[in-house]
C-alpha positions as CSV (number, residue, x, y, z in Angstrom):
1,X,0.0,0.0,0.0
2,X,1.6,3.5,-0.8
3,X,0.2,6.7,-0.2
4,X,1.0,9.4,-2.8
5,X,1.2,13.0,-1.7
6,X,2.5,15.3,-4.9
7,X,5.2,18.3,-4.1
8,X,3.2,20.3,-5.5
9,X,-0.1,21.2,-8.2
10,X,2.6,20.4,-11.3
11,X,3.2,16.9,-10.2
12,X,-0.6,16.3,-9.3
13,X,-1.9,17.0,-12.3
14,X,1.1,14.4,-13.9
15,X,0.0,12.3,-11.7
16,X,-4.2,12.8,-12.5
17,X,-2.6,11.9,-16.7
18,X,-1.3,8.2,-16.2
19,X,-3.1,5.5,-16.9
20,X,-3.5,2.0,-16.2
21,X,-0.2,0.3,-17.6
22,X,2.1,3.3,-17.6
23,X,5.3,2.7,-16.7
24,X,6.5,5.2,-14.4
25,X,9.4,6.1,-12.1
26,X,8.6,8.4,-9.6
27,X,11.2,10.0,-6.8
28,X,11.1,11.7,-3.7
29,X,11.1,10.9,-0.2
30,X,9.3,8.9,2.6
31,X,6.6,11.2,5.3
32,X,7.2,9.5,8.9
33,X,5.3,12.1,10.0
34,X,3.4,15.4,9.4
35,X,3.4,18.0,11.9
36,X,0.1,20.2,11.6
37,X,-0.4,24.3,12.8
38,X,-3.3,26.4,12.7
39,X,-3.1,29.7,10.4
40,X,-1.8,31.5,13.7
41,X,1.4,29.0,14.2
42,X,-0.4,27.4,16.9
43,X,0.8,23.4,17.3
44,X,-2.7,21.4,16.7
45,X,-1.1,18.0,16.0
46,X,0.2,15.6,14.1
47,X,-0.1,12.5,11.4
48,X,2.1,9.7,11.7
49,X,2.7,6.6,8.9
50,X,1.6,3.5,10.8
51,X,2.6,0.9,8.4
52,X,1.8,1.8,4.6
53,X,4.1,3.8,3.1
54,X,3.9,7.6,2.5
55,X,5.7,9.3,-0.6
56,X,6.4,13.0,-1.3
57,X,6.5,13.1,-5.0
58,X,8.8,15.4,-6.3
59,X,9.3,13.8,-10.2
60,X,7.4,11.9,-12.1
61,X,8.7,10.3,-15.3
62,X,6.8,8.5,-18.0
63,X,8.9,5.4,-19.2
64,X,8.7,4.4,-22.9
């Protein structure tokens, strides 16, 4: 199981064009854990991977 989170609106809408069968390579880096703050800096919590594996997408490349 891998959870996909994109860098940023570029790579999600790369990501929104495969299709089934593309062969892909995609890079970045594992989340362990995602600190969260309110609009005022305020600490409100936090998400942390339990077991599946959470990707920051920074490239995605289409294979040929």
């Amino acid at each position: 199981l891998l959870h996909i989170v994109p860098l940023n609106e570029d790579i999600y809408k790369q990501l929104l064009g495969l299709h089934d069968w593309d062969n892909v390579t995609i890079s970045g880096r594992e989340i362990l854990k995602i600190d969260m703050f309110n609009p005022d800096g305020g600490y409100i919590g936090y998400w942390q991977d339990e077991g599946c594996n959470t990707i920051l997408v920074k490239i995605v490349k289409l294979n040929q």
